[in-house]
PyMOL CGO cylinders between C-alpha atoms (Angstrom):
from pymol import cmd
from pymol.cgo import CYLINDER

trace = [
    CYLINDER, 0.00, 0.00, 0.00, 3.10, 2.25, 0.15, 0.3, 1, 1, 1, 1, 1, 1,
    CYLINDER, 3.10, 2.25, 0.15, 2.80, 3.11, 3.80, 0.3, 1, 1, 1, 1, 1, 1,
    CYLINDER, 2.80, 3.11, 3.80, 5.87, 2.07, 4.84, 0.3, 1, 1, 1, 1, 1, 1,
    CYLINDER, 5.87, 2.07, 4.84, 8.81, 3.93, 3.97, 0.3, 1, 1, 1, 1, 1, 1,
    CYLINDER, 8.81, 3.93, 3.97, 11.92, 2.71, 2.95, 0.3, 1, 1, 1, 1, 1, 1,
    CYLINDER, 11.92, 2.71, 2.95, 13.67, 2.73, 6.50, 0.3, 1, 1, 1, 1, 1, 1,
    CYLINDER, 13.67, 2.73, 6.50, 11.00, 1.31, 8.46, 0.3, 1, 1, 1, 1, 1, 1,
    CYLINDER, 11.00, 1.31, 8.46, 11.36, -1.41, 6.51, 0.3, 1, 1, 1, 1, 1, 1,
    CYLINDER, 11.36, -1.41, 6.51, 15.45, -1.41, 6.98, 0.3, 1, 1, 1, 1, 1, 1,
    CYLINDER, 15.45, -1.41, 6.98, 14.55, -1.13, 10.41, 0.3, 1, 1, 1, 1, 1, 1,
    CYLINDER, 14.55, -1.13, 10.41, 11.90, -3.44, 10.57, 0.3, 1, 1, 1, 1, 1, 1,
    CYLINDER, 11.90, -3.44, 10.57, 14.58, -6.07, 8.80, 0.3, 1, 1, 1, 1, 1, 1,
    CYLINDER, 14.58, -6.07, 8.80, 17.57, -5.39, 11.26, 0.3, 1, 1, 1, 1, 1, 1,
    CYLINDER, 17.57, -5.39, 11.26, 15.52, -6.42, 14.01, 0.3, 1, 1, 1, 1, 1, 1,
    CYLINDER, 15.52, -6.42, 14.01, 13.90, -9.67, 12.31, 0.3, 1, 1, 1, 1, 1, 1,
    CYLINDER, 13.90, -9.67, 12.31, 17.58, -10.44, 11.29, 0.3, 1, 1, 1, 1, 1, 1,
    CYLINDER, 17.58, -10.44, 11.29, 19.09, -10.27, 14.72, 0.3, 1, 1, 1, 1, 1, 1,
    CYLINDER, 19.09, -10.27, 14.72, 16.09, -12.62, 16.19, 0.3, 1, 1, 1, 1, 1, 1,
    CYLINDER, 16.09, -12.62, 16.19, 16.39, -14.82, 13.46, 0.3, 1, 1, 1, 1, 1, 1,
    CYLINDER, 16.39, -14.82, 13.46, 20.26, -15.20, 13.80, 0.3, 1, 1, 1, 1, 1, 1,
    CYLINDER, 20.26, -15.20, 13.80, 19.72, -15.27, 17.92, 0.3, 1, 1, 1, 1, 1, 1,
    CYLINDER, 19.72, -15.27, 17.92, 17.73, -18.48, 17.20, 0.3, 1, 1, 1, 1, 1, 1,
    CYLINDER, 17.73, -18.48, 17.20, 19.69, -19.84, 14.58, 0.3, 1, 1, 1, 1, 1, 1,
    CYLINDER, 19.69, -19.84, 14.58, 22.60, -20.48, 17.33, 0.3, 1, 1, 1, 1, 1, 1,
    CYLINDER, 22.60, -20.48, 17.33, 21.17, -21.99, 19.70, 0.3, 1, 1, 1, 1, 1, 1,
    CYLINDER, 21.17, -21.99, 19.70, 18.91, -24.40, 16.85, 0.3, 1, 1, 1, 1, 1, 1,
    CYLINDER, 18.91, -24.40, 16.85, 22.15, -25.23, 15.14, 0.3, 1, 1, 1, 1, 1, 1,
    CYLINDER, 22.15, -25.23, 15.14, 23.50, -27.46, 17.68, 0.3, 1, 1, 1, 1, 1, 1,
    CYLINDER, 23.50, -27.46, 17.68, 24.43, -31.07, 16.14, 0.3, 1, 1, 1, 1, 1, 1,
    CYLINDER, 24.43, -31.07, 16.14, 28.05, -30.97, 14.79, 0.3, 1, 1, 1, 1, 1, 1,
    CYLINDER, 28.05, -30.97, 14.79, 27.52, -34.18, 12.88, 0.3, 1, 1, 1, 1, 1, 1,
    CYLINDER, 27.52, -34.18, 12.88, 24.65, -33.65, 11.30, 0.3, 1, 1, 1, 1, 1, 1,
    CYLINDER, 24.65, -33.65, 11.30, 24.49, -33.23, 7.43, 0.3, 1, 1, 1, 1, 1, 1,
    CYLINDER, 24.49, -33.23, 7.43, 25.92, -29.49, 6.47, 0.3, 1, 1, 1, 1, 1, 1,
    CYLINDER, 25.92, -29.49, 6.47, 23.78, -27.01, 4.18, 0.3, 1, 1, 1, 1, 1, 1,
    CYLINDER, 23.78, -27.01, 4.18, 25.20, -24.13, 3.20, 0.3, 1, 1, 1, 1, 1, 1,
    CYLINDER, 25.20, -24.13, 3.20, 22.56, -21.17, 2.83, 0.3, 1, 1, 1, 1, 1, 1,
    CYLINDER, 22.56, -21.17, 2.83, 22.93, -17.76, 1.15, 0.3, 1, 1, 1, 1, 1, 1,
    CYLINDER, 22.93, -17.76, 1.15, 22.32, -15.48, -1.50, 0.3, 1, 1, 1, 1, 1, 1,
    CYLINDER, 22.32, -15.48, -1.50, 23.66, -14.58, -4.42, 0.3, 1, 1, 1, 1, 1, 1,
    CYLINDER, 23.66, -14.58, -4.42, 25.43, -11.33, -5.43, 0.3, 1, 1, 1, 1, 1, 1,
    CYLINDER, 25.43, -11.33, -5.43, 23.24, -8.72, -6.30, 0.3, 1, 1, 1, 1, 1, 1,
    CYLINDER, 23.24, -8.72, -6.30, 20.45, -10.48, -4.11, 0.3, 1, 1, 1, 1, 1, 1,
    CYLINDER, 20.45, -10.48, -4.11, 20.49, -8.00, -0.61, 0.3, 1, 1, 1, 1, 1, 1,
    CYLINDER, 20.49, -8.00, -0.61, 17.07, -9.58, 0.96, 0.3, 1, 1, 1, 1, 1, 1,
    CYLINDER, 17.07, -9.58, 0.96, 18.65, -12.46, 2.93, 0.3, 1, 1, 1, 1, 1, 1,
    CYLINDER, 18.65, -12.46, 2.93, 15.64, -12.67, 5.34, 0.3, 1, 1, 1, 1, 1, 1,
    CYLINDER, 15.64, -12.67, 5.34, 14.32, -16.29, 3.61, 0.3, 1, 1, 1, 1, 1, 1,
    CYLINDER, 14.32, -16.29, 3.61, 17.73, -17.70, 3.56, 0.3, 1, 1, 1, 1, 1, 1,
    CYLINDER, 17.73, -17.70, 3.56, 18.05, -17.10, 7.19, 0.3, 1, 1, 1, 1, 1, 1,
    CYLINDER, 18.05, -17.10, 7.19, 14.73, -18.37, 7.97, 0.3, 1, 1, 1, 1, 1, 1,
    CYLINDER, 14.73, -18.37, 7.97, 15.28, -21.13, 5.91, 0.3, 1, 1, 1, 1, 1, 1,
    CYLINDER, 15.28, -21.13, 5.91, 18.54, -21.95, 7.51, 0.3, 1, 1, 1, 1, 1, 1,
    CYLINDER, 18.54, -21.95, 7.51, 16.41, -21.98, 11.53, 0.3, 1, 1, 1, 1, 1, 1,
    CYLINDER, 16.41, -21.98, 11.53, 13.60, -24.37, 9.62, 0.3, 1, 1, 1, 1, 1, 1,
    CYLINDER, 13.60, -24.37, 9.62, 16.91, -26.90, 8.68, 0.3, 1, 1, 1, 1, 1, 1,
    CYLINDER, 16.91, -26.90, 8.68, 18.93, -26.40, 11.81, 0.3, 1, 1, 1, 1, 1, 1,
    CYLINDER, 18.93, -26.40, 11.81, 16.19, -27.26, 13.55, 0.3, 1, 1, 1, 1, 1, 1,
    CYLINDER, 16.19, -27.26, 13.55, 15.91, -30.48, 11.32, 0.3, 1, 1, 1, 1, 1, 1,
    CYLINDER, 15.91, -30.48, 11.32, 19.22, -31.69, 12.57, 0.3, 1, 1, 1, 1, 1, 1,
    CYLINDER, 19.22, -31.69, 12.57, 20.91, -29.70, 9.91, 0.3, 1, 1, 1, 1, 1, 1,
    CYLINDER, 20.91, -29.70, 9.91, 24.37, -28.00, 10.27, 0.3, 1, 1, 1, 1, 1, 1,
    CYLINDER, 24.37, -28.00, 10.27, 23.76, -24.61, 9.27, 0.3, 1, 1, 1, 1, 1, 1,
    CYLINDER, 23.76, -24.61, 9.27, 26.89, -22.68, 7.36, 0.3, 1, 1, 1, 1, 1, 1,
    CYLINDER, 26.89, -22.68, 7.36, 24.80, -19.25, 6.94, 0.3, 1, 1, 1, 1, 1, 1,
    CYLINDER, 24.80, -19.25, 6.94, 26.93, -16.62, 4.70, 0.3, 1, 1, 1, 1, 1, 1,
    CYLINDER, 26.93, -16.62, 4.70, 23.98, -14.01, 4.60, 0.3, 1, 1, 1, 1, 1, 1,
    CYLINDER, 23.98, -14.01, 4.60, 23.54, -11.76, 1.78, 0.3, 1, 1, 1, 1, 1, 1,
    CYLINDER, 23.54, -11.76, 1.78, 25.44, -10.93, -2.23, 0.3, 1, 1, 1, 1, 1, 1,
    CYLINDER, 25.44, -10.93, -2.23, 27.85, -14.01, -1.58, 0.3, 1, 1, 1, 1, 1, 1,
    CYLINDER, 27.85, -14.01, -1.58, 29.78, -14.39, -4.58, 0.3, 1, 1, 1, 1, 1, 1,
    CYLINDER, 29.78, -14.39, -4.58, 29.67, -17.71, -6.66, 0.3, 1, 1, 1, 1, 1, 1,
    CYLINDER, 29.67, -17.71, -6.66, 33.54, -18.43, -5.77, 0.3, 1, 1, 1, 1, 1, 1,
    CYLINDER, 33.54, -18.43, -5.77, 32.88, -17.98, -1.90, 0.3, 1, 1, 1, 1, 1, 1,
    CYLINDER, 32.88, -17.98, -1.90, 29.95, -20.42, -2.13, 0.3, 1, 1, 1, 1, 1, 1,
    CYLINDER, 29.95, -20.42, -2.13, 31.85, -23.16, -3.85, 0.3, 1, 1, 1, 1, 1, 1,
    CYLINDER, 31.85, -23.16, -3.85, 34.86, -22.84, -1.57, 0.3, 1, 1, 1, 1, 1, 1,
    CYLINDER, 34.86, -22.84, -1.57, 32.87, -23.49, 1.24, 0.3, 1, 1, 1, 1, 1, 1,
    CYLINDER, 32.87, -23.49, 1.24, 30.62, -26.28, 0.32, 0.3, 1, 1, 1, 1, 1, 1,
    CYLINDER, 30.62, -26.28, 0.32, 34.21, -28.04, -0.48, 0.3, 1, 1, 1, 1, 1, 1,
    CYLINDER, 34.21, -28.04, -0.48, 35.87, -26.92, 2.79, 0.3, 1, 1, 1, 1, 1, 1,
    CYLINDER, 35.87, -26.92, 2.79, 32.79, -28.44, 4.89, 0.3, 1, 1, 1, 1, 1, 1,
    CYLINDER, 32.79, -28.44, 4.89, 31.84, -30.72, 2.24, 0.3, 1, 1, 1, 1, 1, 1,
    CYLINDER, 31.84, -30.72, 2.24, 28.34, -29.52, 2.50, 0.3, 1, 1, 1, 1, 1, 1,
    CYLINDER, 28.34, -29.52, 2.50, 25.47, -32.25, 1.28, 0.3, 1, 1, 1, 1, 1, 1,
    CYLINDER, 25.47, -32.25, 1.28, 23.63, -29.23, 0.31, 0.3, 1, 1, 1, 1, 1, 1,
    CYLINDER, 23.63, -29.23, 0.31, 23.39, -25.30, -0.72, 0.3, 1, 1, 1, 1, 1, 1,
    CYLINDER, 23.39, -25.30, -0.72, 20.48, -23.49, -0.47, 0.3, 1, 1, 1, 1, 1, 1,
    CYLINDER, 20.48, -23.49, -0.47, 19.85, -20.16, -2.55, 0.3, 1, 1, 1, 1, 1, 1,
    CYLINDER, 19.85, -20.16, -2.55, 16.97, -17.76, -1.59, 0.3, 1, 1, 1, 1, 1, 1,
    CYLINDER, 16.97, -17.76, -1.59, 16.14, -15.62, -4.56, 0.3, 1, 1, 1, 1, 1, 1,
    CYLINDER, 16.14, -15.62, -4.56, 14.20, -12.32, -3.60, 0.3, 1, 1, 1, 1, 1, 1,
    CYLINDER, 14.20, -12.32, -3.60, 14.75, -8.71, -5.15, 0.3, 1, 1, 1, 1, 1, 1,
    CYLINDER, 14.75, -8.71, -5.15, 15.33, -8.41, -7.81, 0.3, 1, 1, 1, 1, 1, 1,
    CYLINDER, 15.33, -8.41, -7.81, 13.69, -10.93, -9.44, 0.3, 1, 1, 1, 1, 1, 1,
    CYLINDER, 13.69, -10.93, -9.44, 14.34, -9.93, -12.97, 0.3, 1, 1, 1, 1, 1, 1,
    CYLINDER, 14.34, -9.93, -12.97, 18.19, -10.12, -12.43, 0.3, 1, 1, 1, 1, 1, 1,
    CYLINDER, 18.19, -10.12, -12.43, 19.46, -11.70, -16.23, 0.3, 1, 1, 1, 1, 1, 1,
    CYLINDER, 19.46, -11.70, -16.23, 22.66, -13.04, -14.16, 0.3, 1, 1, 1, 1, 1, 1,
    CYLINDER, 22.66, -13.04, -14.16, 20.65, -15.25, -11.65, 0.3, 1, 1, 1, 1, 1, 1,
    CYLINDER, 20.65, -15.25, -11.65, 20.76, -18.39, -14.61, 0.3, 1, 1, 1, 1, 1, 1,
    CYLINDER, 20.76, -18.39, -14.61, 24.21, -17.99, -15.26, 0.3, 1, 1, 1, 1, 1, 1,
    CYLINDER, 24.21, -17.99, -15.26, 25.50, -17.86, -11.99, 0.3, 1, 1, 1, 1, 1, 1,
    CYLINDER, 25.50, -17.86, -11.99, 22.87, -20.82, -10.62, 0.3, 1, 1, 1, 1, 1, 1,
    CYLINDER, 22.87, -20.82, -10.62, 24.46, -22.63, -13.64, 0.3, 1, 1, 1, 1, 1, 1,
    CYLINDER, 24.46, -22.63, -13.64, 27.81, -22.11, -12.80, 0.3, 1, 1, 1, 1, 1, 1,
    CYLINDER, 27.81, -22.11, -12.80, 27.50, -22.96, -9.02, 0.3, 1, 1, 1, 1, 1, 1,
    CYLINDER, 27.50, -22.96, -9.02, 25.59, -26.13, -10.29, 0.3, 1, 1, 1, 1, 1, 1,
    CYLINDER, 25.59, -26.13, -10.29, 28.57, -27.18, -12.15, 0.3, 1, 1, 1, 1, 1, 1,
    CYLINDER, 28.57, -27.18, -12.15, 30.85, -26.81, -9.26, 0.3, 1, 1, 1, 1, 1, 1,
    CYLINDER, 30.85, -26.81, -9.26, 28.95, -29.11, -7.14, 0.3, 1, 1, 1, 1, 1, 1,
    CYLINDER, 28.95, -29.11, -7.14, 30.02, -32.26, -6.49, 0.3, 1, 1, 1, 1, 1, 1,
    CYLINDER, 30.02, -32.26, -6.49, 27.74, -35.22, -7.78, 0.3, 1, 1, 1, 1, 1, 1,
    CYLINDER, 27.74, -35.22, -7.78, 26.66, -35.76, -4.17, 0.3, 1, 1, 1, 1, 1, 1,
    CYLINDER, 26.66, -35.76, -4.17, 25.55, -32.02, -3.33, 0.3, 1, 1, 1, 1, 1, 1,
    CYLINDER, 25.55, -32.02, -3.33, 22.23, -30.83, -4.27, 0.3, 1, 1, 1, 1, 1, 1,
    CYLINDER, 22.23, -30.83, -4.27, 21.34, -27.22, -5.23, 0.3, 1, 1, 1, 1, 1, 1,
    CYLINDER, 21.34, -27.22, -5.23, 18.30, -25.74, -3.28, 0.3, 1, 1, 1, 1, 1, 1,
    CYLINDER, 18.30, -25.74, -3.28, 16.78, -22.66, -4.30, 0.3, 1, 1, 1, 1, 1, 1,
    CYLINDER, 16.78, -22.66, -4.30, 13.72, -20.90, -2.97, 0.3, 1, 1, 1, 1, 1, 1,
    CYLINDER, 13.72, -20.90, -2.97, 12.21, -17.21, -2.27, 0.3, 1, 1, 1, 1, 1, 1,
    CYLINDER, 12.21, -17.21, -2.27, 9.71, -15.54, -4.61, 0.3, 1, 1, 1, 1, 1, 1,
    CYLINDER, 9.71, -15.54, -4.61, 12.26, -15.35, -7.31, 0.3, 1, 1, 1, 1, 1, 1,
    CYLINDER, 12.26, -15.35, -7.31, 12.98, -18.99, -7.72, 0.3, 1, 1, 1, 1, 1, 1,
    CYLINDER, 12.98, -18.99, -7.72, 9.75, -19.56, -9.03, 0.3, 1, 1, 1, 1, 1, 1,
    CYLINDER, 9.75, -19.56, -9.03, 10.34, -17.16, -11.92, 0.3, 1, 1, 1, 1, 1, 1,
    CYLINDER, 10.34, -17.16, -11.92, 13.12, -19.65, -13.08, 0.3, 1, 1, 1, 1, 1, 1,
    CYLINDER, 13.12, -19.65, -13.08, 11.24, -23.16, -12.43, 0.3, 1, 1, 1, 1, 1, 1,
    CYLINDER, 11.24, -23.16, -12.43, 11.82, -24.81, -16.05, 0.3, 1, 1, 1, 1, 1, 1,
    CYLINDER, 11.82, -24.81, -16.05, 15.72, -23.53, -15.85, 0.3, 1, 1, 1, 1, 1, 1,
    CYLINDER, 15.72, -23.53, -15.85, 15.73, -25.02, -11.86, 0.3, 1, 1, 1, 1, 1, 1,
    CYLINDER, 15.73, -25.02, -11.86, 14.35, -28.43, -13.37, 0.3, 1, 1, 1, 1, 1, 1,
    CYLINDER, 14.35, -28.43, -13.37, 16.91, -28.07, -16.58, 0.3, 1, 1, 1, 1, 1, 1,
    CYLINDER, 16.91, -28.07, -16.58, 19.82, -28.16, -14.08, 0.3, 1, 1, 1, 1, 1, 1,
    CYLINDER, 19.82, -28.16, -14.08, 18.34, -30.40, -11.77, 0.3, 1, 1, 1, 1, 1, 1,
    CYLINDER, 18.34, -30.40, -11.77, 17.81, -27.90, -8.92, 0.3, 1, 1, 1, 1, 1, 1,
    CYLINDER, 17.81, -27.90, -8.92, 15.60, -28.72, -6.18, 0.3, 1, 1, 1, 1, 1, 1,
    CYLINDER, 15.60, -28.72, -6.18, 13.31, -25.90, -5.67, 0.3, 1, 1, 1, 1, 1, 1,
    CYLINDER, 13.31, -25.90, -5.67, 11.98, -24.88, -2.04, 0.3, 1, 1, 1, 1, 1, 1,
    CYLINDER, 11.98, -24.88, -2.04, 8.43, -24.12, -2.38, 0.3, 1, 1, 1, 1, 1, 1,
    CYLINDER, 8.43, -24.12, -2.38, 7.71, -22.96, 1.04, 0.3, 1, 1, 1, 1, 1, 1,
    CYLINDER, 7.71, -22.96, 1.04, 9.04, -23.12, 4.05, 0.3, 1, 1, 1, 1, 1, 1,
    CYLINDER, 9.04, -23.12, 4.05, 6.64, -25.34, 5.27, 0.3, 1, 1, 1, 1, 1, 1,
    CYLINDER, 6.64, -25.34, 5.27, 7.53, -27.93, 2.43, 0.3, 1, 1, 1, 1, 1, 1,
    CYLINDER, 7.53, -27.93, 2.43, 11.46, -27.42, 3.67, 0.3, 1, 1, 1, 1, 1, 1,
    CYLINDER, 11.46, -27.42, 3.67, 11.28, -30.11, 6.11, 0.3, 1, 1, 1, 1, 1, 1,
    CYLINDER, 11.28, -30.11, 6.11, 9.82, -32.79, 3.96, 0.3, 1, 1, 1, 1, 1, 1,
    CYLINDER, 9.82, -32.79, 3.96, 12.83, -32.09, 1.48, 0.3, 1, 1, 1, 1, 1, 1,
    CYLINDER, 12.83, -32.09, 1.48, 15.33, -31.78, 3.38, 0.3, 1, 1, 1, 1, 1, 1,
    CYLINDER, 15.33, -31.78, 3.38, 14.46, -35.25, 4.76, 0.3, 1, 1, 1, 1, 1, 1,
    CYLINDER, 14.46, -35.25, 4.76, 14.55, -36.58, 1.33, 0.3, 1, 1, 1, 1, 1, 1,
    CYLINDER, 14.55, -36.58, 1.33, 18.31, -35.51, 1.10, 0.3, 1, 1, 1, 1, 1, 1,
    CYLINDER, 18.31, -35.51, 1.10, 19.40, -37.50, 4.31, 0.3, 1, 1, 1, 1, 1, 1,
]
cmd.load_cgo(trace, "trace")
């Protein structure tokens, strides 16, 4: 409706962020269970459904590596190798209409190893469905389905 202004909502976010990350420490508490790196991409600032994402799978038994916001593709590989992560998770938000969200989910796809699956999720990631199912992506379709396939990944 327009009646929030643009730092309310920067304000509103901060807050929701630092809850969020509060409970994300003390949910991501099993050191040997299966590691999911979550994130954004570059040029993808609203990291709000990769760090609620990240409490809905930490809470699943998950360990969480949470890198937060505009990650670049490089950083994301190097860590799913370092922890040899059984999973990344993507949240694509604003802006949706980014032309460099295909190539770059391509590229990080083809870094995986055979054994690590490719989440992605957030309002954007519906947007790109057919090129998610092209490259054999896994796409989150709400948070309340995030349980179910993370379960499927164990």
């Amino acid at each position: 409706s327009g009646s929030v202004r643009t730092s309310q909502e920067h304000f509103a976010s901060a807050h929701v962020r630092s809850f969020l990350g509060k409970y994300l420490l003390t949910a991501n508490t099993d050191p040997l269970g299966p590691r999911i790196v979550m994130c954004t991409l570059p040029g993808q600032l609203h990291e709000l459904g990769a760090l609620m994402s990240s409490v809905v799978a930490a809470q699943g038994g998950w360990n969480v590596i949470y890198l937060g916001a505009s990650v670049p593709i490089e950083e994301i590989q190097f860590t799913v190798d370092c922890k040899e992560a059984r999973a990344v998770g993507i949240s694509l938000n604003y802006p949706i209409d980014d032309p460099r969200i295909e190539p770059m989910l391509q590229e990080l796809k083809s870094a995986l190893r055979e054994n690590t699956e490719l989440l992605v999720g957030g309002i954007g990631a519906r947007r790109h469905q057919a090129f998610l199912e092209r490259i054999a992506a896994k796409e989150i379709n709400s948070l309340d389905s995030l349980p179910d396939l993370l379960d499927s990944l164990r």
